[in-house]
N, C-alpha and C positions, 0 to 999 in steps of 0.2 A: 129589430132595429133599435133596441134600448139601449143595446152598449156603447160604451163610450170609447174614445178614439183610441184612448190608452188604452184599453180591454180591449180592441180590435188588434194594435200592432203587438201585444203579446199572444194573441192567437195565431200572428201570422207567422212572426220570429219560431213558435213553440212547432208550426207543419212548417218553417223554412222554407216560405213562402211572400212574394212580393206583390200578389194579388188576391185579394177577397173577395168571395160572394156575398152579397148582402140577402137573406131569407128570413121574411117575415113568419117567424116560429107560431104567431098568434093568430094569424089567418085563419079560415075556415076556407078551404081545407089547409090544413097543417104546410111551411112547408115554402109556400110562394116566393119566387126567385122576382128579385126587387131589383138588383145589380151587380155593379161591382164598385171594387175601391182597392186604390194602389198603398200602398205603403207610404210614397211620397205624398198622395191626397192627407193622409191620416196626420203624417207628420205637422202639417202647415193647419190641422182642422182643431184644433183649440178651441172649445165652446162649442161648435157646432154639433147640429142635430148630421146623425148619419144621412139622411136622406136630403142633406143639404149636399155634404158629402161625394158620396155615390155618383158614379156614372149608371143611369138609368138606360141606358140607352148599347149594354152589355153583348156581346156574342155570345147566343147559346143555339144550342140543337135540340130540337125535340126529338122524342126516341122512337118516333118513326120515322127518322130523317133517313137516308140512305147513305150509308156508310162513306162511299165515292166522296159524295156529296159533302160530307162531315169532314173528310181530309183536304180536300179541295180547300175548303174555307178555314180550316187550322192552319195551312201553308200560307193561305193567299192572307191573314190577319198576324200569322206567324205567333199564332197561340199554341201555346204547349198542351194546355188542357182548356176543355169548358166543359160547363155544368149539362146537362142531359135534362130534359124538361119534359113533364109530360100536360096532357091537353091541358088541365088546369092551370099551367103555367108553373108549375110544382115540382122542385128538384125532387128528382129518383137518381141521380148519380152523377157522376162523372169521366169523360172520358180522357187519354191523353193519346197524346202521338206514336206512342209506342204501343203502348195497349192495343189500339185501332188497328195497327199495322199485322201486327198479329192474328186479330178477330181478321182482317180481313186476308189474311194468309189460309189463315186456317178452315174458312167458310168457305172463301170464293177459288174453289181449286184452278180454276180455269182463269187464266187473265184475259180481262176486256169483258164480264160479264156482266150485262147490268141487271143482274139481279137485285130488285131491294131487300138490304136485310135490315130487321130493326133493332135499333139499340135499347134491349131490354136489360131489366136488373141483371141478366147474366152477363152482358157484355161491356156492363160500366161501374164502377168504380162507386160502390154504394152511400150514398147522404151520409153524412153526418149525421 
């Protein structure tokens, strides 16, 4: 959370990206998902500390979430991706809309199965 607004919108421009994760790198454990923050947050944040910032208050999934469940709430929030979190609260990856569709094509052969599956490093889009 030490960079600064301008070092955030050049990270986000450089993945062509109009949403950031905020991840405390310096936690114990490594890692810990903090928020989010828009492009247009960063633009108007001039001086300010990130965690002024940040929307704390972000959409994520934990990667025993249930896949259903995970699409569900990407449609109903009409998020394209979010971060995969696990118990510590600790980004392991990321998923997107496409991705997921897929994983969930390719796993659940049967439509209408509520089998839980989990979203492990194999089926998300690994941290930065």
């Amino acid at each position: 959370m030490k960079r600064t607004a301008a070092q955030a919108i050049e990270m986000m421009k450089d993945k062509d990206t109009y949403v950031g994760y905020v991840i405390d790198t310096e936690s114990k454990p490594a890692k810990r998902f903090c928020g989010e923050v828009s492009m247009k947050q960063l633009q108007n944040a001039r001086g300010k500390k990130m965690e002024d910032v940040m929307n704390p208050d972000a959409v994520f999934v934990y990667d025993h979430t249930n896949m259903a469940e995970v699409l569900s709430l990407m449609q109903e929030q009409n998020y394209k991706r979010v971060p995969v979190l696990n118990r510590d609260h600790c980004v392991v990856g990321y998923i997107n809309r496409s991705a997921l569709l897929n994983i969930i094509t390719d796993v659940m052969p049967s439509a209408g199965s509520d089998d839980p599956v989990e979203l492990t490093a194999a089926t998300t889009t690994e941290a930065a």
